[in-house]
N, C-alpha and C positions, 0 to 999 in steps of 0.2 A: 523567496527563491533566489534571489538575486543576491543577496546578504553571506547566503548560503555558498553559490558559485563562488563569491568573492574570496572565504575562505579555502577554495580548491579543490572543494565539494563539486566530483563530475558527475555521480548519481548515487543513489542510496537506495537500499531495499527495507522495506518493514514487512514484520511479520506480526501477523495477527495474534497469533496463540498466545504470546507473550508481551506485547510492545516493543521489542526489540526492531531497531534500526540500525542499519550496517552504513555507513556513509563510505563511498569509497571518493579516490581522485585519478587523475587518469593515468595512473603508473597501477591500481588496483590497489595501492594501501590501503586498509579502512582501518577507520575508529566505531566503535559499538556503546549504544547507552544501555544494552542490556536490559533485562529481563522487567519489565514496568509493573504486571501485575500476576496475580494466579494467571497460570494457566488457562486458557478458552479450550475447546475441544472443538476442534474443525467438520463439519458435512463432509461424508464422503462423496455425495453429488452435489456437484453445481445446479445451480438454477438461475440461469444466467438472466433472462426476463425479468424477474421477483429482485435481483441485486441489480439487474438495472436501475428498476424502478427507486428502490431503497437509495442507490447513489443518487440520483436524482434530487430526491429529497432532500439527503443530505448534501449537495453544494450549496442548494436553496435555502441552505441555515433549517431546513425542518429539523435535523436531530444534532446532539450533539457526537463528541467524537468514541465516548465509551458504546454510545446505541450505535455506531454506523461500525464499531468493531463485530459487534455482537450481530448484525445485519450480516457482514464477512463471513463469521462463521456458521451462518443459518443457512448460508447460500454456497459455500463452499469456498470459499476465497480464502485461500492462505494469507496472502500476501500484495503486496503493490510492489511496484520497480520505476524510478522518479531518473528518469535519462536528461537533465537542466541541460547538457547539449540539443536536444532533437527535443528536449520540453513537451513529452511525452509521457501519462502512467499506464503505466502495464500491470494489470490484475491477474493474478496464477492462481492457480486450484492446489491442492497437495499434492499433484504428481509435478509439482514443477511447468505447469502448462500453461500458456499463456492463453487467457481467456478474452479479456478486452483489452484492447489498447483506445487513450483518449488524446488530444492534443491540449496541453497546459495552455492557458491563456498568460501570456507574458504582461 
């Protein structure tokens, strides 16, 4: 993360569906790596319990990062939102809503 800020990175959003991550700086330019794989298809409900548990897991090293995508869209999770200022992720649903917020261990 730190690596990251360094380059002027003030937070970035990924999205599930695709791999796609938006890296923005704090004037709001971003750069995008674009589209990583097919398509996932997102839950229209959350199940915020069950993706708890699943995140869980996965910081624990239990899954890797294609199963904790695929956990995302089992449970509803569009997306994450990585704020390296306030080092904070934000998990949203496909309405855009913020479901959980966590604080990043620096």
């Amino acid at each position: 993360m730190q690596q990251i800020k360094k380059l002027g990175v003030s937070n970035y959003t990924t999205f599930v569906a695709d791999g796609n991550t938006k890296y923005f700086d704090v004037e709001n330019n971003f750069a995008e790596t674009g589209k990583k794989y097919d398509a996932l298809e997102i839950a229209e409900n959350v199940n915020i319990e069950n993706f708890k548990t699943r995140l869980k897991l996965h910081q624990q090293g239990g899954t890797d990062y294609p199963t904790f995508c695929k956990d995302c869209t089992e449970n509803g999770v569009e997306g994450w939102k990585m704020d390296l200022n306030k080092m904070t992720c934000t998990y949203f649903d496909k309405n855009k809503n913020d479901i959980l917020e966590e604080i990043v261990p620096s």
